[in-house]
Phi, psi and omega in degrees: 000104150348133175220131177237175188290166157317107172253090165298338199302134171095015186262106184268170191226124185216131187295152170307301186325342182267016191203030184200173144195128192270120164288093212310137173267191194251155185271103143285040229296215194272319193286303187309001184252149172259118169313123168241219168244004183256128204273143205261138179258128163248203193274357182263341168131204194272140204208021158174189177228180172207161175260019179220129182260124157307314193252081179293052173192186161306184159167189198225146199234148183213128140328092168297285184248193165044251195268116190262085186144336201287149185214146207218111160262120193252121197287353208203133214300150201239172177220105189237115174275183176296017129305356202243158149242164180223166191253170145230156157309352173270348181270009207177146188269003200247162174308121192296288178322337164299317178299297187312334175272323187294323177294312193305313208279342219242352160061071263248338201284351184277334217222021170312159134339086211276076176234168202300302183311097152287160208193127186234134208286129213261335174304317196264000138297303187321330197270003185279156189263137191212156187230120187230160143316106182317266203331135173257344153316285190306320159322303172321313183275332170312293164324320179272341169296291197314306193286000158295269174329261219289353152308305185282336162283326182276052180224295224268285178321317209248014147271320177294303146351286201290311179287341180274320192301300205284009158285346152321276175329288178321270170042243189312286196312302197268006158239001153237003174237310129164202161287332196233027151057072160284214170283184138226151180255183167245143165235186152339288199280003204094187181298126180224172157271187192283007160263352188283189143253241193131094186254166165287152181294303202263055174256322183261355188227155199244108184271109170236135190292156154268187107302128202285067174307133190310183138258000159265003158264005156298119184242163188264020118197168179175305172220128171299153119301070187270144197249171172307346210253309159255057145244117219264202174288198172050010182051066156250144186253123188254092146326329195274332167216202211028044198287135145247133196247182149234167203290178190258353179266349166286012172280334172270316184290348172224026213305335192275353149253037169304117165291175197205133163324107170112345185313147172254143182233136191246116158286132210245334200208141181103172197282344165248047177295130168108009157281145158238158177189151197257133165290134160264183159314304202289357193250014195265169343316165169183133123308135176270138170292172171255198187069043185182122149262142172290131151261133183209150177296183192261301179260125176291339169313310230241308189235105137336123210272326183258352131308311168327289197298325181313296178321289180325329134316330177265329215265306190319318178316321174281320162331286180320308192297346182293311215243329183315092185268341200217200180249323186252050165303159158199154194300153196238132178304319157339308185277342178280315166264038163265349201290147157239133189274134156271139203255070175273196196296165170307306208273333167291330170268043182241313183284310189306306179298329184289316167335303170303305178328295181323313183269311179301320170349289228273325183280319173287345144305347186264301163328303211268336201267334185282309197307303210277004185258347176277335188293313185300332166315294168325298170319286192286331133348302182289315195260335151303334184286334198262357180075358163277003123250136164271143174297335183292349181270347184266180214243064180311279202300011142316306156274023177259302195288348179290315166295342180062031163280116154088013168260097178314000000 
């Protein structure tokens, strides 16, 4: 995709106020409404329905108070409360979905109230400076370009969604009824089946500290350090930024927190204590930090590490809520390794993991089709609003093909 210098021609340059007007909304609170078909907006985006649409057309709905700056398009008549400002198509000569990318682009959130509530002040919108295409054809193509793109990311989103539940389901189902429909017994943990067991975590597994690494032995590169920070929700691992490294001679001086392929890693302490993560490959050598234990079976034979971590996902949660008295609580290993695991045969918790395996595939393709369709947003946001591509320059079925629109 061509990034060219700023081509203004056929452009005007205006304060918002001369080419809008943000409406205050209205108070609706919750006992008042009747479930309808009209969705009702506050500033974080929809928190009800009504049965009477305030706004009888499309708009675009900004954030007032609480997420103050946020901006929302509803294709369909609306209820925008008093938290809110709202656009109507009448409130403006530009094509209104231009207008809502425009807002987006001019980002409102830079110019809040510095209070404890931010609250964003409609005078000191009006003054912000904004640049559009006179032709409302062209406002028009725009519009339909960005909203091609952020169709196929809220597609992605309601995918992710859709793949997170049913690894939920899978879950639940394949740690308590397994694969091969046996008999079931009652155990400790419930009805399992009659080949399994129900064991304490700490018979099959090993609970190991991290190390409080200095931050004046951080150099700028050498052995990662890995820390609480990278590891995201969703046990995802981020490498890519706040990165630390250590000297490379701490593989030997400190070789007993050498991370290892397959590790399981726990945050033991602090306000994200019960995130987990699995090691790969691809981020070792690494040092461990401290405020996070490793696990690892004791016999590899005997406990499969990504069964192990699948179960830990269903299991640790409920742990915090058992053991968490505070936000920088933290876990005692004695309780920890009391959680009890269902134990099937090794090759069977091979199939379960691979079963698991199977579903994460698919959410980390959705992760990764989301991350790259908000980055082409961005981009193309930055560069029609600023006039370094014109729309009329671009390659649509390029971006048909960047989005997966239309794609079986």
């Amino acid at each position: 995709m061509p990034v060219t210098k700023s081509n203004c021609t056929g452009w005007s340059k205006k304060q918002l106020g001369e080419i809008l007007t943000l409406n205050y909304g209205w108070s609706l609170p919750e006992k008042n409404r009747v479930v309808g078909g009209a969705p009702v907006y506050g500033s974080n985006g929809i928190v009800g329905s009504h049965n009477q649409a305030l706004v009888p057309s499309q708009g675009i709905i900004v954030g007032r108070k609480g997420s103050a700056g946020n901006v929302h398009f509803s294709r369909e008549p609306f209820c925008p409360i008093d938290t809110t400002f709202f656009v109507a198509p009448s409130d403006t000569q530009l094509d209104i979905e231009f207008v809502y990318y425009l807002l987006l682009h001019v980002d409102l959130k830079r110019i809040l109230g510095d209070v404890g509530v931010p609250g964003l002040n409609r005078e000191m919108a009006y003054r912000e400076q904004t640049q559009f295409p006179n032709d409302k054809a062209e406002q028009q193509k725009i519009a339909a370009v960005l909203g091609l793109v952020q169709r196929a990311m809220e597609q992605q989103e309601r995918l992710l969604r859709l793949t997170a539940e049913l690894k939920k389901t899978l879950l639940l189902q394949l740690f308590t009824y397994g694969l091969r429909h046996d008999s079931r017994k009652q155990t400790d943990l419930g009805p399992l089946p009659q080949s399994w067991d129900a064991v304490e975590l700490g018979r099959v597994a090993d609970v190991i500290n991290g190390f409080a690494f200095k931050s004046e032995d951080y150099v700028s590169s050498g052995v990662l350090n890995f820390r609480v920070v990278n590891i995201r929700d969703e046990g995802v691992i981020d490498t890519s930024s706040d990165t630390k490294f250590l000297p490379n001679e701490f593989m030997q001086t400190h070789k007993q927190y050498l991370l290892s392929e397959g590790d399981i890693l726990l945050v033991m302490v602090g306000a994200t204590r019960g995130k987990l993560a699995f090691i790969p490959k691809s981020i070792l050598p690494a040092l461990m930090n401290q405020n996070m234990w490793r696990i690892v079976p004791k016999s590899p034979k005997e406990m499969h590490r990504k069964y192990l971590y699948y179960f830990l996902t269903i299991a640790v949660p409920k742990f915090v809520r058992e053991f968490s008295e505070s936000a920088r609580g933290f876990f005692k290993k004695s309780d920890f390794r009391s959680i009890k695991l269902p134990k099937p045969t090794f090759t069977e918790q091979q199939e379960i993991a691979d079963a698991m395996d199977n579903v994460e595939q698919k959410l980390g393709l959705h992760r990764r089709q989301h991350a790259a369709l908000s980055g082409l947003f961005r981009t193309l946001l930055h560069e029609l609003m600023t006039a370094r591509i014109r729309v009329h320059d671009l390659d649509l079925g390029e971006i048909g093909c960047s989005t997966g629109i239309g794609k079986t």
